[in-house]
C-alpha positions as CSV (number, residue, x, y, z in Angstrom):
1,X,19.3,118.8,51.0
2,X,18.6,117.9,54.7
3,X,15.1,116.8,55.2
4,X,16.0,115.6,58.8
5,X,13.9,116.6,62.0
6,X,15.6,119.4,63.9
7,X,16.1,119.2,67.4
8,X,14.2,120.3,70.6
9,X,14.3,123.7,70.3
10,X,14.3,124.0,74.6
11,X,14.1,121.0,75.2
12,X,16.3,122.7,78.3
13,X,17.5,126.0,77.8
14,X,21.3,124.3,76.9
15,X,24.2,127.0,78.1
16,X,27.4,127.5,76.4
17,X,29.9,124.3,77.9
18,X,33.7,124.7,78.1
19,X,34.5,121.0,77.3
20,X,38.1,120.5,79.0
21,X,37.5,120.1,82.8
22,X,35.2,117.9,84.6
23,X,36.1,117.9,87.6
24,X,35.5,115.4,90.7
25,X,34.5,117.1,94.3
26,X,35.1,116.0,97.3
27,X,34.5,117.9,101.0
28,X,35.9,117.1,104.3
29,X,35.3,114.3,106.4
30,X,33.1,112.1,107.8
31,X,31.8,112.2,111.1
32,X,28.8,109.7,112.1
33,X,26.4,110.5,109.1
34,X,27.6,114.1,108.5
35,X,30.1,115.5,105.6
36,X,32.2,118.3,107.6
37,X,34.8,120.6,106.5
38,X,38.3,119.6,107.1
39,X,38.7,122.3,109.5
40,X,36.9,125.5,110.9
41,X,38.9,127.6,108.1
42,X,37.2,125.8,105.9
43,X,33.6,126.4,106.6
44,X,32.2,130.1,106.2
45,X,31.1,131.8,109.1
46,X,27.3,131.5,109.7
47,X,27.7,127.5,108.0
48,X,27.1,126.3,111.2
49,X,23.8,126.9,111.3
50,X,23.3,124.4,108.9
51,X,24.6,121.7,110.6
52,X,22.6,122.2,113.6
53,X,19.4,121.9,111.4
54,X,20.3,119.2,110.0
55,X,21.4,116.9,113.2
56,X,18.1,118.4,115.2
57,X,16.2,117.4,112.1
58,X,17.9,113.6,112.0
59,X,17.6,113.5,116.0
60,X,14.1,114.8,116.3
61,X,11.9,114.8,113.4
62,X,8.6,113.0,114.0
63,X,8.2,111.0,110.8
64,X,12.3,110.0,110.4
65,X,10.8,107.7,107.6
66,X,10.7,110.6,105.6
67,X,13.7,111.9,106.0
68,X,15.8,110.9,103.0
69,X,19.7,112.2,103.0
70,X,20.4,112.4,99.8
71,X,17.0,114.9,98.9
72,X,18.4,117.2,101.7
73,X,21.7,117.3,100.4
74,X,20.2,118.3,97.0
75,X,17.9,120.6,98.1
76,X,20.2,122.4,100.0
77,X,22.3,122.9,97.7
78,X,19.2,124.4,94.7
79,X,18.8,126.8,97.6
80,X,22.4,127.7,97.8
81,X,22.4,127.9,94.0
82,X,19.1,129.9,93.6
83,X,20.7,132.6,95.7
84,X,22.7,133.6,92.8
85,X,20.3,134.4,90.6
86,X,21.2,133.1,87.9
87,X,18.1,131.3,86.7
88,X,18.2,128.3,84.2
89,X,21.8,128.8,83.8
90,X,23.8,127.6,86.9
91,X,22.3,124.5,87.7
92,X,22.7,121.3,89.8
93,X,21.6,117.8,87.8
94,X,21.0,114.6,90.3
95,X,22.7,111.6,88.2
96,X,19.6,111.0,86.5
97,X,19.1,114.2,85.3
98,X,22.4,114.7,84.3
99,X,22.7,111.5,82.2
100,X,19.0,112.8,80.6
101,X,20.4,116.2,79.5
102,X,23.9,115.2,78.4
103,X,21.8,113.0,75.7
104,X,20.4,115.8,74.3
105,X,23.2,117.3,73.0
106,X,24.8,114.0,71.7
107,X,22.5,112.9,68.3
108,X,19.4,111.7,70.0
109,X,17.3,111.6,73.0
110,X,14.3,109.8,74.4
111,X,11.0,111.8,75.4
112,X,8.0,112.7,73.7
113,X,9.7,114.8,70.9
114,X,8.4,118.7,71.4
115,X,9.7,122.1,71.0
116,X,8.7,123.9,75.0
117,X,9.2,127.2,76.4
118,X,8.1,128.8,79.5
119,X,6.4,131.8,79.1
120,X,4.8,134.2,81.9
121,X,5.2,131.2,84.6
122,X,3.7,128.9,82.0
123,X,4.9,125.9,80.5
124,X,4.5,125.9,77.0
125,X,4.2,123.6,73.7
126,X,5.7,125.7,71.0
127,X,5.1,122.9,68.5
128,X,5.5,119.2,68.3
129,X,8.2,117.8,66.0
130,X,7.0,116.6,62.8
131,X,6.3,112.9,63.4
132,X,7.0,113.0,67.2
133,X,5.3,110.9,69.7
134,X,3.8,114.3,71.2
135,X,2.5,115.2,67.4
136,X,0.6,111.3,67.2
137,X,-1.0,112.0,70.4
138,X,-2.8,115.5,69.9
139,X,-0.4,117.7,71.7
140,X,-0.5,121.2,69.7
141,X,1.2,124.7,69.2
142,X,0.5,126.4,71.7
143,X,-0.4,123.8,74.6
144,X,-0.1,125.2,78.1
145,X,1.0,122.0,80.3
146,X,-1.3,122.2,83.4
147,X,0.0,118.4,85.0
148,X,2.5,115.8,84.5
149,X,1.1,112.4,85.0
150,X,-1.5,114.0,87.4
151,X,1.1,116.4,89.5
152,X,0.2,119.7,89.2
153,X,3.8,121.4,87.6
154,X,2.9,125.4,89.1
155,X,6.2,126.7,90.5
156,X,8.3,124.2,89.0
157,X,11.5,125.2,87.2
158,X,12.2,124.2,83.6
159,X,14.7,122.0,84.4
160,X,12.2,119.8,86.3
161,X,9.4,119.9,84.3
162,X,11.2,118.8,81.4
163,X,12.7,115.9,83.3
164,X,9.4,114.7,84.1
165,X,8.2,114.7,80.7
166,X,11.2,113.3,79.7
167,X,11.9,109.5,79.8
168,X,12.6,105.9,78.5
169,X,11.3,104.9,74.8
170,X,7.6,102.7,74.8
171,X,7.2,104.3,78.5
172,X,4.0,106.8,78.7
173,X,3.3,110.1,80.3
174,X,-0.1,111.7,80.5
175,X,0.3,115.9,80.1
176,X,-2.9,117.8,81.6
177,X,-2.9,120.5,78.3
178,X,-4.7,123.3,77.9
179,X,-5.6,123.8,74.3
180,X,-5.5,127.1,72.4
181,X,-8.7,129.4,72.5
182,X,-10.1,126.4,74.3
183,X,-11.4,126.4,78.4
184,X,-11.0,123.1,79.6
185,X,-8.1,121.1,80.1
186,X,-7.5,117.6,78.7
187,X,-5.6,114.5,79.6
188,X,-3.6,113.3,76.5
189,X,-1.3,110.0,77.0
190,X,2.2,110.0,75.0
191,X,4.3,107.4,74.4
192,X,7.7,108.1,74.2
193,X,10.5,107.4,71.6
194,X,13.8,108.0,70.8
195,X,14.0,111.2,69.2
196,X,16.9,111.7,66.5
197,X,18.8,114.8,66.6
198,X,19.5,117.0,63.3
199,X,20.8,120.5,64.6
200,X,21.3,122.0,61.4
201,X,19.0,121.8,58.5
202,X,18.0,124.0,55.3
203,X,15.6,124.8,52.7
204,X,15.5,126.4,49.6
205,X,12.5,129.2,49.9
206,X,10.3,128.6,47.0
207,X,9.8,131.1,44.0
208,X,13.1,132.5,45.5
209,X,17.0,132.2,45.0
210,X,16.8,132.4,48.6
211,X,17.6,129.7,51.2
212,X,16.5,128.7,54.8
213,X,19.0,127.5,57.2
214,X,18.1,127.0,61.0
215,X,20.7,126.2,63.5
216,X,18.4,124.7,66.7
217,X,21.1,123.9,69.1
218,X,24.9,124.0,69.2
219,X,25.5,120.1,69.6
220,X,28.5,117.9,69.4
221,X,28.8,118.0,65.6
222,X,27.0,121.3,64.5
223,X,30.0,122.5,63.1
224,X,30.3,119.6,60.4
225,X,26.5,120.0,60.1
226,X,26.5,123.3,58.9
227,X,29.6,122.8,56.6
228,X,27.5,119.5,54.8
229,X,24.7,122.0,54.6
230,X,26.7,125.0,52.8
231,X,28.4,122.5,50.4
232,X,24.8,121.2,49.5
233,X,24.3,124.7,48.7
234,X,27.1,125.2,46.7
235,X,26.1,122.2,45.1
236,X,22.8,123.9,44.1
237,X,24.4,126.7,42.5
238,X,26.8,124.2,40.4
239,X,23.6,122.6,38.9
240,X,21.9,126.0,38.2
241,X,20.6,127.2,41.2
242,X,22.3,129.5,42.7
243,X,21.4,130.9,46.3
244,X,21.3,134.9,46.6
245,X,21.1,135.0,50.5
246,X,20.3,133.0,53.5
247,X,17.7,133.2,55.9
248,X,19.5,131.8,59.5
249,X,16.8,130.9,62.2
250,X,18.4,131.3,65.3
251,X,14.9,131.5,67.3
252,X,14.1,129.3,70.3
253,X,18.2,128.1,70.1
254,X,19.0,127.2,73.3
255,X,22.6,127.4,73.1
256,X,25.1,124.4,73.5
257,X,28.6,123.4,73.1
258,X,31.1,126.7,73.2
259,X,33.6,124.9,70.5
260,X,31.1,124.5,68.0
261,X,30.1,128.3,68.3
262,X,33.1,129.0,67.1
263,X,33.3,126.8,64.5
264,X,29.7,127.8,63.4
265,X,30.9,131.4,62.9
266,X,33.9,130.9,61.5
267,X,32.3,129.7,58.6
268,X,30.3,133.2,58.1
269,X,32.8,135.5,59.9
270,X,36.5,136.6,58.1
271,X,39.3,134.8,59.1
272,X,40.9,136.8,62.4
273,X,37.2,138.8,63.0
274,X,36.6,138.6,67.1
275,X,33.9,136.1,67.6
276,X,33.2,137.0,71.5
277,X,35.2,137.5,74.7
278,X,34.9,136.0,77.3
279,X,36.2,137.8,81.1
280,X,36.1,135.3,84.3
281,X,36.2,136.1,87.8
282,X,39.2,138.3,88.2
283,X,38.3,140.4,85.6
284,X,40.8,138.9,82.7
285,X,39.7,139.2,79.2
286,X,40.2,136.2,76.6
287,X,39.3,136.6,73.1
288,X,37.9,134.3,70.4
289,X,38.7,135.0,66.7
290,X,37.2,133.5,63.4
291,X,39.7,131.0,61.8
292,X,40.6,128.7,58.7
293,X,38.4,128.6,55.8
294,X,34.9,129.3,56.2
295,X,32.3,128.4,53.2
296,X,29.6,131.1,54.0
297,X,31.7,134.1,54.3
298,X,30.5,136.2,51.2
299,X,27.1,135.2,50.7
300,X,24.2,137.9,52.2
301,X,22.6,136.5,55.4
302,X,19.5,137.8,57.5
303,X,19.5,136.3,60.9
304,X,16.0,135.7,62.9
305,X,16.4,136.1,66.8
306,X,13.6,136.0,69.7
307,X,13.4,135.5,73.3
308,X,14.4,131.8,73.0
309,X,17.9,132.7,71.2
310,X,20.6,131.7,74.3
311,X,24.0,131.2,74.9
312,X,25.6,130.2,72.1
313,X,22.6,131.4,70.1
314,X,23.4,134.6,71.2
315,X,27.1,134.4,70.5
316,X,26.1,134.0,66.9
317,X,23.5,136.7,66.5
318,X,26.1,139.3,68.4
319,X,28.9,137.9,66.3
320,X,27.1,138.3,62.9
321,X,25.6,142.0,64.4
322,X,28.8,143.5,65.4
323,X,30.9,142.5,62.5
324,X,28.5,144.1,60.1
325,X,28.0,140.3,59.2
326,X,24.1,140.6,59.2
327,X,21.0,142.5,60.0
328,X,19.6,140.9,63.0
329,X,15.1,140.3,62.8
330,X,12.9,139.4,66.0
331,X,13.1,140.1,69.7
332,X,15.6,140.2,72.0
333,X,17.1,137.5,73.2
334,X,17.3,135.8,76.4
335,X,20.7,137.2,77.6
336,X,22.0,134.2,79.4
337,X,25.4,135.2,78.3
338,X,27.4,132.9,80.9
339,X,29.8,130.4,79.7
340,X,29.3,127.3,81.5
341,X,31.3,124.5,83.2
342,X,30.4,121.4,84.4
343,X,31.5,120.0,87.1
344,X,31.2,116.0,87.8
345,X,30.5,115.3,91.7
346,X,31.7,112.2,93.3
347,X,28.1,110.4,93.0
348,X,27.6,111.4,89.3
349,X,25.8,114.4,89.6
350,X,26.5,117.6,88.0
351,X,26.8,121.0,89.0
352,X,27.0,123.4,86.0
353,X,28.7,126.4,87.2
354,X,29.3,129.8,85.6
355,X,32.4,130.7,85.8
356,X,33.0,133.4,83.3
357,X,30.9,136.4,81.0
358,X,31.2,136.4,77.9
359,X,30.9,139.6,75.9
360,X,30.3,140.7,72.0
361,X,33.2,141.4,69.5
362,X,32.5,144.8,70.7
363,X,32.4,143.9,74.8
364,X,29.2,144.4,75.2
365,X,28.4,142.5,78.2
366,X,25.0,140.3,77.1
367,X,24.2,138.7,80.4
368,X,20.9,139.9,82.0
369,X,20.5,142.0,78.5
370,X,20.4,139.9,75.6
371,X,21.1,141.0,71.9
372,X,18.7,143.8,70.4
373,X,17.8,143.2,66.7
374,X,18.0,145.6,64.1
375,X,14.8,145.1,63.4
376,X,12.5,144.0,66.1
377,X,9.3,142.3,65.1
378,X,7.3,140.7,68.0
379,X,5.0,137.5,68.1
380,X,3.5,135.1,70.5
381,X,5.7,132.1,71.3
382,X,2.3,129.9,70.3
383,X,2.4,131.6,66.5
384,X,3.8,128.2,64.3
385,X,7.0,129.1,62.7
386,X,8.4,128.8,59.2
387,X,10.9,125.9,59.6
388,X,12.7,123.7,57.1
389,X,10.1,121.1,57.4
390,X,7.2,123.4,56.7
391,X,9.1,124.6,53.6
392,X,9.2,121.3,51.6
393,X,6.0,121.4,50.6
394,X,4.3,124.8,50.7
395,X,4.1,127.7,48.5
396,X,5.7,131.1,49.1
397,X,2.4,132.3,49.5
398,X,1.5,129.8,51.6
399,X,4.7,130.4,53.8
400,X,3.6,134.2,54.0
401,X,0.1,133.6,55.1
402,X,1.0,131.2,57.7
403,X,1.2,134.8,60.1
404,X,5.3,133.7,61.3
405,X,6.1,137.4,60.7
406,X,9.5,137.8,62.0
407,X,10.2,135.3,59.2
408,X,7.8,137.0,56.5
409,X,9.9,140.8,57.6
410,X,13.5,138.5,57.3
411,X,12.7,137.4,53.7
412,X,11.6,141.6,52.7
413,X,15.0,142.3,54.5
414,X,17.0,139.6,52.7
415,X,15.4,141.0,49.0
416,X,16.4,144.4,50.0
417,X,20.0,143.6,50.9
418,X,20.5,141.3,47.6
419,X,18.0,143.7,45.7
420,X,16.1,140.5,45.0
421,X,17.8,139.2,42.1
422,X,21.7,139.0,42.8
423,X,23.5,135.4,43.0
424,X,26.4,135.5,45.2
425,X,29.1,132.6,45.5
426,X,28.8,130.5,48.5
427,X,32.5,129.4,48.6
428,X,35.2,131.8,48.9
């Protein structure tokens, strides 16, 4: 069974991608140092304004050692984007950042190797990745991050803050941390490394036919992640062990990749069942449906949601809900239900754009909203969850005492809905 590290669980809160334009963009023309429209139909009324800023800034600014293009050009177009309001989801990446964030979706990425969250304008260590750089340096559960290499982060976006921490392997970064329960900060240097990437992974729960399976991220091969892992199951059950149910942990996913979404619950979902919808712009409807031959489609399943469930996260959890495919345990979920596309700019730079909403099997729209669970059991982002590493080596009553209980109320929920001792086929 996979004993492999599972990914930064938002390590950027990931939306879902549609994966078949990126497109390059181009305005106007030049004139002196300026981008223009082509022609006044082009440029919205009031968009003048803008360019008289700009030249009186270029003509008469008093330090024009400090005035850097490129920086203007971005920031105008954040404060564009921050007008729509909608937060962490639309975004613009420089080059930089857009090469950083497309790695984390593609089997690795370099950094210190921590699971973050931000919380009540606080940036937050939800827990270090078994054998990260972060866990070898002291950085705990729990961590608020105060500075990044000495620059206070208050007011930053996520986005940013992560790409400061973020960086090239056997490179440092000193986080200013403020411990649990503690009242002065510290100082604690990381150095990074290249973090490998295992989105799905699974566990049998001991002194249980029960197994855990946690999705973290919907990356580029998910889909044939998930199908290794229920065939290892399957496995089990040839040699004697047979699994009953599955605990999925969908908490703190941040979303991903649209295609493998669908291939994740077409694996749990009949073949034809409506996965989601999605309606764009103009109001037209297009719907996704569970197809070919899924290998989890009759076994019992308990899902675990919380405020860190996104995107493609949340097309799961509102897939499985809806279609009577599972009892749903946690919080509600972010409800950053906007599928996203990105959009390659002529000097590398991304915009990620939404361009449509999507909506449960039952159109319920999720953006701004989130899905509800079933059964809602709250907890503070700093409690340590049950995950597959903490499973290979504890006891179930060590498991329970541990105080994750939106996991302890998932595994009551999963022995009610098997009554405890069934064995159900994984493969259909």
């Amino acid at each position: 069974m996979s004993k492999k590290t599972p990914v930064l669980r938002r390590l950027l809160v990931i939306a879902v991608f549609v994966l078949s334009i990126s497109g390059a963009f181009t305005v106007g023309t030049v004139t002196g140092m300026t981008v223009r429209p082509a022609s006044a139909a082009d440029e919205p009324a009031g968009f003048g304004v803008f360019w008289e800023v700009w030249d009186l800034v270029n003509r008469h600014f008093v330090d024009q050692d400090l005035i850097d293009p490129t920086k203007m050009t971005y920031g105008a177009i954040n404060g564009m984007l921050a007008t729509l309001g909608d937060e962490n989801h639309t975004v613009f990446f420089s080059p930089e950042e857009a090469e950083q964030q497309a790695s984390s979706l593609e089997g690795s990425f370099e950094g210190i190797g921590a699971f973050v969250g931000q919380e009540e304008g606080e940036f937050r260590i939800i827990a270090p990745i078994h054998g990260s750089p972060a866990e070898a340096a002291g950085i705990l559960a729990g961590d608020v991050v105060l500075k990044v290499d000495g620059e206070d982060i208050t007011g930053l976006p996520e986005w940013e803050i992560i790409s400061r921490i973020r960086g090239p392997a056997d490179t440092q970064v000193t986080l200013t941390v403020l411990h649990p329960e503690e009242t002065e900060p510290v100082d604690i240097t990381v150095t990074r490394g290249t973090i490998e990437i295992d989105s799905v992974t699974w566990q049998r729960i001991p002194d249980t036919d029960f197994a855990y399976l946690q999705i973290s991220q919907f990356a580029a091969d998910t889909g044939n992640e998930l199908q290794a892992a229920l065939r290892e199951i399957q496995a089990e059950a040839d040699k004697g062990a047979p699994v009953a149910g599955i605990l999925l942990d969908l908490r703190n996913n941040p979303g991903g990749y649209l295609a493998q979404a669908l291939r994740v619950n077409s694996q749990f979902l009949e073949r034809g069942a409506v996965i989601l919808h999605e309606r764009d712009a103009e109001g037209q409807l297009r719907t996704y449906k569970s197809v070919g031959s899924g290998l989890g489609r009759t076994i019992p399943i308990i899902v675990m949601i919380n405020e860190g469930t996104a995107s493609a996260g949340e097309i799961t959890a509102g897939a499985l809900q809806e279609n009577g495919r599972a009892r749903l345990v946690g919080e509600t979920t972010t409800g950053t239900g906007t599928v996203l596309q990105p959009f390659t700019l002529s000097d590398g730079s991304v915009l990620r754009l939404g361009v449509t909403n999507w909506l449960t099997p039952k159109e319920n729209l999720i953006k701004n909203v989130g899905v509800k669970p079933d059964l809602e059991v709250t907890q503070e982002a700093s409690v340590e969850m049950v995950d597959s590493f903490t499973l290979e080596d504890a006891t179930l009553q060590e498991l329970l005492d541990q105080g994750d209980l939106q996991f302890n109320t998932a595994l009551d929920e999963l022995r009610i809905l098997t009554g405890a001792a069934e064995t159900v086929e994984v493969v259909q």
